[in-house]
PyMOL CGO cylinders between C-alpha atoms (Angstrom):
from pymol import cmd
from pymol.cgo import CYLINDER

trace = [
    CYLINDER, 55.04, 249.13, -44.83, 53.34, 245.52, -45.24, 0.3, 1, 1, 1, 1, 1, 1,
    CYLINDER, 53.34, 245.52, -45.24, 49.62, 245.20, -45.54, 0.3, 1, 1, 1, 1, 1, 1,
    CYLINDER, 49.62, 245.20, -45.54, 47.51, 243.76, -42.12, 0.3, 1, 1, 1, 1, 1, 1,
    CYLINDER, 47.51, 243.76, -42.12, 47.81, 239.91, -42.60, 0.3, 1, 1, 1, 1, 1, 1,
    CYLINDER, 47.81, 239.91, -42.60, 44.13, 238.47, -42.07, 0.3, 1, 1, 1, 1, 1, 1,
    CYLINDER, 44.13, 238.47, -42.07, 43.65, 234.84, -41.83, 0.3, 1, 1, 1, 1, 1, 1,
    CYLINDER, 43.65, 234.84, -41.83, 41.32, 232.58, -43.84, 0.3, 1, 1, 1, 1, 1, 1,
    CYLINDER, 41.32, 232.58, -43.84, 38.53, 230.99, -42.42, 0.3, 1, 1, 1, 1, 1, 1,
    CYLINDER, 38.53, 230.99, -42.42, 40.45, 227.79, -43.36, 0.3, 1, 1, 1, 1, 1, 1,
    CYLINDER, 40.45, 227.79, -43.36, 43.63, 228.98, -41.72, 0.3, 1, 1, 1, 1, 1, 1,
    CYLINDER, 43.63, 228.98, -41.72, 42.19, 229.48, -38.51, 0.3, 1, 1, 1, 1, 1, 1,
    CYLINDER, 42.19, 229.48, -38.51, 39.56, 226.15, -38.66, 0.3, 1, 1, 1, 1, 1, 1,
    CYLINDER, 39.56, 226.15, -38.66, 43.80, 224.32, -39.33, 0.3, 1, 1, 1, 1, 1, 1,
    CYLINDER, 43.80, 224.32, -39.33, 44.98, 226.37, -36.20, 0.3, 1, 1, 1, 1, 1, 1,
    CYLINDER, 44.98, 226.37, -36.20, 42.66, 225.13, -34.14, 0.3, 1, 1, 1, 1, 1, 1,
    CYLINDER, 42.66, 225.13, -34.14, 41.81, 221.71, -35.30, 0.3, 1, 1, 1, 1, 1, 1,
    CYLINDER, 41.81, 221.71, -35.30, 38.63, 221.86, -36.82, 0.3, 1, 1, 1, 1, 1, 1,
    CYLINDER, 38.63, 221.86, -36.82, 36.63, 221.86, -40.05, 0.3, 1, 1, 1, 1, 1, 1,
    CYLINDER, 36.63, 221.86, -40.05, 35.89, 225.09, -41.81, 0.3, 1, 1, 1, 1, 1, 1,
    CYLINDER, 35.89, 225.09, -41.81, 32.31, 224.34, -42.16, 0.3, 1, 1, 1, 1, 1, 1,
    CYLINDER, 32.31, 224.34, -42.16, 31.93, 224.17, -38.69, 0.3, 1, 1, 1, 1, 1, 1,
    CYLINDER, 31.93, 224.17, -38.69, 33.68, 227.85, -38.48, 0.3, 1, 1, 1, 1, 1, 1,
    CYLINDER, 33.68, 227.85, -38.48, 31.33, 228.92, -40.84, 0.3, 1, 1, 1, 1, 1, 1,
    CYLINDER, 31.33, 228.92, -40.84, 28.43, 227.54, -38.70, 0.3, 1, 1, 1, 1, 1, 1,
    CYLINDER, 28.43, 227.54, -38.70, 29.76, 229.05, -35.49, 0.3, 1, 1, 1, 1, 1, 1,
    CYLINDER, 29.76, 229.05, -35.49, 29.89, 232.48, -37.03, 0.3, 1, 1, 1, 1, 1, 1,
    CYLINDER, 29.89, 232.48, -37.03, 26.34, 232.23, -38.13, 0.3, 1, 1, 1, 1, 1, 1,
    CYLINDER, 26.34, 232.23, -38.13, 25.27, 231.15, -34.22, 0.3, 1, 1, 1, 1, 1, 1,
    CYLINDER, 25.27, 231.15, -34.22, 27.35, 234.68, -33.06, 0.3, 1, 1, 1, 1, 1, 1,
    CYLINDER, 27.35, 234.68, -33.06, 25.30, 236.27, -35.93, 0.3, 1, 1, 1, 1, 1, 1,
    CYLINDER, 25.30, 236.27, -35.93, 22.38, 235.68, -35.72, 0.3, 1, 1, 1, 1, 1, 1,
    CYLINDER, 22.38, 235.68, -35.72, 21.67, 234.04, -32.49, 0.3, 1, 1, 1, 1, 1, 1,
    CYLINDER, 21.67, 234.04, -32.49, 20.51, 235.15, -29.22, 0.3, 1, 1, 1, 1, 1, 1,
    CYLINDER, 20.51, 235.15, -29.22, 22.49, 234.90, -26.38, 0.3, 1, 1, 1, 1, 1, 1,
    CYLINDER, 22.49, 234.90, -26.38, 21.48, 231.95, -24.88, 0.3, 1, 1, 1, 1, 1, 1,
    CYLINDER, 21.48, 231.95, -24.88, 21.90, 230.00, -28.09, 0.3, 1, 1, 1, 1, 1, 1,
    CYLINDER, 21.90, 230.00, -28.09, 25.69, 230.84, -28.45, 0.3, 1, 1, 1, 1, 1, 1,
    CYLINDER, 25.69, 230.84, -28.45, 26.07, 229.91, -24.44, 0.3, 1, 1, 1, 1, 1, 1,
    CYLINDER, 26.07, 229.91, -24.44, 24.12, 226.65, -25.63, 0.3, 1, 1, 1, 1, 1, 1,
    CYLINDER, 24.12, 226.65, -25.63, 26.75, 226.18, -28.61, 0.3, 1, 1, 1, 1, 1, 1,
    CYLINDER, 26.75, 226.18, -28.61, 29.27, 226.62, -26.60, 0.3, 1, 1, 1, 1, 1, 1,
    CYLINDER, 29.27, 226.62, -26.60, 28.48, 224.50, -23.85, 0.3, 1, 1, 1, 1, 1, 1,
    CYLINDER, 28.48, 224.50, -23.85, 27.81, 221.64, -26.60, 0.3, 1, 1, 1, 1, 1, 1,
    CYLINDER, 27.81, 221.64, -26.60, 24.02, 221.53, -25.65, 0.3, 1, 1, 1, 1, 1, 1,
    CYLINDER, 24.02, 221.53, -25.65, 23.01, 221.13, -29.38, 0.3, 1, 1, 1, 1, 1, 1,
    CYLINDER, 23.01, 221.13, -29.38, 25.24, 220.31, -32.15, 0.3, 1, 1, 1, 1, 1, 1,
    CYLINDER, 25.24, 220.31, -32.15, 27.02, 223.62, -33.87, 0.3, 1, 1, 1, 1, 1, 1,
    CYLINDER, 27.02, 223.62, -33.87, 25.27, 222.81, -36.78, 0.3, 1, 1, 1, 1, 1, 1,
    CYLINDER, 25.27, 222.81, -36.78, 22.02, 222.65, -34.97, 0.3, 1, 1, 1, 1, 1, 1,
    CYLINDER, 22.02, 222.65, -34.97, 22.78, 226.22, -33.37, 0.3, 1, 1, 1, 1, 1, 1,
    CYLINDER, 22.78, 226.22, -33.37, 22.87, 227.21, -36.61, 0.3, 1, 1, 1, 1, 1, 1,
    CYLINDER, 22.87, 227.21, -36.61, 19.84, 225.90, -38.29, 0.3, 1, 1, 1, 1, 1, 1,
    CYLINDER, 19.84, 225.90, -38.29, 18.03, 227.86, -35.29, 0.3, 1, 1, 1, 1, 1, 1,
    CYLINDER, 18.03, 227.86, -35.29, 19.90, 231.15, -35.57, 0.3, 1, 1, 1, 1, 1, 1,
    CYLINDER, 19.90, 231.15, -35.57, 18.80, 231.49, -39.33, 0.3, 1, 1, 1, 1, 1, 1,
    CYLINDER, 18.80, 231.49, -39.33, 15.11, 230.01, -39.04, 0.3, 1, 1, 1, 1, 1, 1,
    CYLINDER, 15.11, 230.01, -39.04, 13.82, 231.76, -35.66, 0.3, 1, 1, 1, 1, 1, 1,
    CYLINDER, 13.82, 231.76, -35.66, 14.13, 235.15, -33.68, 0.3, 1, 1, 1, 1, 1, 1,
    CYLINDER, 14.13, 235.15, -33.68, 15.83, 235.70, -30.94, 0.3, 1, 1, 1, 1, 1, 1,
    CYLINDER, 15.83, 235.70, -30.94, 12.33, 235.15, -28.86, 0.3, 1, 1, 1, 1, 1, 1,
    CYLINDER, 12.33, 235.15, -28.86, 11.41, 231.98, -30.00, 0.3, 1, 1, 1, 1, 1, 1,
    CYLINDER, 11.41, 231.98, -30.00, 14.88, 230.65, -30.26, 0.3, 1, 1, 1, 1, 1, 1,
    CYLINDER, 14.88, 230.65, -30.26, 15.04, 231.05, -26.18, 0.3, 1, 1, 1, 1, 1, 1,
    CYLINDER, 15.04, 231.05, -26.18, 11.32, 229.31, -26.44, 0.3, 1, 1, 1, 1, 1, 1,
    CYLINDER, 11.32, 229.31, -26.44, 13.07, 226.00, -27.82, 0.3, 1, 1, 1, 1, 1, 1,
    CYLINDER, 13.07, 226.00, -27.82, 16.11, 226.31, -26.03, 0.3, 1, 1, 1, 1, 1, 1,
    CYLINDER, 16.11, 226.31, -26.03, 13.41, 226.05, -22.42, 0.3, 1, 1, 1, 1, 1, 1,
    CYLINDER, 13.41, 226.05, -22.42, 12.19, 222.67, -24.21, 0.3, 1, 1, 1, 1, 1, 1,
    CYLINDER, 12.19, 222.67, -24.21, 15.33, 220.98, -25.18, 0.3, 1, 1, 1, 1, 1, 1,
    CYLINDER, 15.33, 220.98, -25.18, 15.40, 219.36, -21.79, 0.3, 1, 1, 1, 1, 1, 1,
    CYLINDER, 15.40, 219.36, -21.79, 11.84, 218.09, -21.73, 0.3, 1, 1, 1, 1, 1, 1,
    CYLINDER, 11.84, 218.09, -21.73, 12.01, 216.77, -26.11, 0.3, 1, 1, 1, 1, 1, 1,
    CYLINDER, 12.01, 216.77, -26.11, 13.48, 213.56, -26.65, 0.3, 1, 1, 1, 1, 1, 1,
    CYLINDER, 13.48, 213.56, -26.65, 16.45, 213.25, -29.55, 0.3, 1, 1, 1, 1, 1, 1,
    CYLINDER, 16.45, 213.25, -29.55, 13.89, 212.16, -31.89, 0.3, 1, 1, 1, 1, 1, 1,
    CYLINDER, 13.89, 212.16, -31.89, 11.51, 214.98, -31.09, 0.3, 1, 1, 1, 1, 1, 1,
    CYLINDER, 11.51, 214.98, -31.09, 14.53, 217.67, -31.84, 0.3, 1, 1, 1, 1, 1, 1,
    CYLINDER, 14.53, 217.67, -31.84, 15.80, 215.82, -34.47, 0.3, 1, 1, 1, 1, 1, 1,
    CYLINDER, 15.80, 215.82, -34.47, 12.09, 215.92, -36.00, 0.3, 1, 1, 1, 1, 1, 1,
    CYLINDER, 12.09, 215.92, -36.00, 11.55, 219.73, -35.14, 0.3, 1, 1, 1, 1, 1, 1,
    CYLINDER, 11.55, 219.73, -35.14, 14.81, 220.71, -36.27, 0.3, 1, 1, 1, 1, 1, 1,
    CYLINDER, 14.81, 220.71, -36.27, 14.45, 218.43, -39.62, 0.3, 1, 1, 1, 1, 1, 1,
    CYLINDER, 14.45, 218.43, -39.62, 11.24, 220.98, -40.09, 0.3, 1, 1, 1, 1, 1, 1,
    CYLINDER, 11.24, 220.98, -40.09, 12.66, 224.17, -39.92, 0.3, 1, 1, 1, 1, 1, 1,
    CYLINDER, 12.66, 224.17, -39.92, 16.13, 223.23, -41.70, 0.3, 1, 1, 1, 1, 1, 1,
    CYLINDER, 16.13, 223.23, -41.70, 13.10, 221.81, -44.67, 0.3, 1, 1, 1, 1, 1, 1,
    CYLINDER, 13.10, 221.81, -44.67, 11.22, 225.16, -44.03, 0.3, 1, 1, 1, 1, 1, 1,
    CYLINDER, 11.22, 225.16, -44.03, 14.65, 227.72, -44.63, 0.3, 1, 1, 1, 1, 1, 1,
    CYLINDER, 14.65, 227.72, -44.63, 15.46, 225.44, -47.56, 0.3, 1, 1, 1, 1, 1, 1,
    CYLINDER, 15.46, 225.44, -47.56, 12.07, 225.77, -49.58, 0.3, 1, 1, 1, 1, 1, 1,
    CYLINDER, 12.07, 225.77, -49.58, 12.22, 229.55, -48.29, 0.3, 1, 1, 1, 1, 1, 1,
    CYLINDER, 12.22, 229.55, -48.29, 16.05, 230.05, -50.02, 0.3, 1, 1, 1, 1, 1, 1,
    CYLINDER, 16.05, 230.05, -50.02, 14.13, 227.92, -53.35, 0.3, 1, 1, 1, 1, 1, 1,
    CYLINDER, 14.13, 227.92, -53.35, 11.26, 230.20, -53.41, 0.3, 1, 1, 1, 1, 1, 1,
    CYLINDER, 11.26, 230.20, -53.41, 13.09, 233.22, -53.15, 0.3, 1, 1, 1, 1, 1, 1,
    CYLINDER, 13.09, 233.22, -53.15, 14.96, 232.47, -56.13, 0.3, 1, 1, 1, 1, 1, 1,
    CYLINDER, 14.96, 232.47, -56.13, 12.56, 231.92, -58.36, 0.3, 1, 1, 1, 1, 1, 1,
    CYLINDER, 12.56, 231.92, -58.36, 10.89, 234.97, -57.54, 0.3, 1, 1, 1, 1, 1, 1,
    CYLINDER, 10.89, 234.97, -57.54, 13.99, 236.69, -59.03, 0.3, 1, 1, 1, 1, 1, 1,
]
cmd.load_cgo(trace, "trace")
């Protein structure tokens, strides 16, 4: 009897013609996002790896509070807010380690 064969997250970005990374982001936006930012994901509202800079930095409730703005913020307004949080998880992940 043959062990369950279970594809890499490369093998299936090859099989369907994308890049791993943006696997790996997709998985975080099922994760750890709210419904209505995987339906935005998936309906290419905001860029995958956008999606996934709001999954990891906001809950669920305020993650549906910027998703009700998108349409009123210009690019360079959600570029700017989502430039702040991506700055705010990434001094978060530094400070954590040092605390170690």
């Amino acid at each position: 009897m043959s062990a369950p064969i279970h594809s890499t997250m490369q093998q299936l970005a090859d099989s369907i013609g994308v890049s791993r990374r943006l696997m790996f982001q997709a998985a975080a936006v099922h994760r750890y996002g709210c419904p209505e930012l995987v339906k935005a994901a998936h309906d290419g509202l905001l860029a995958m790896k956008h999606c996934e800079t709001l999954a990891k930095a906001l809950p669920h409730d305020e993650q549906r509070e910027f998703l009700a703005e998108v349409p009123t913020m210009s690019n360079r307004q959600r570029h700017d807010l989502l430039a702040i949080l991506k700055g705010d998880m990434l001094y978060r992940a530094r400070a954590a380690k040092e605390v170690r």
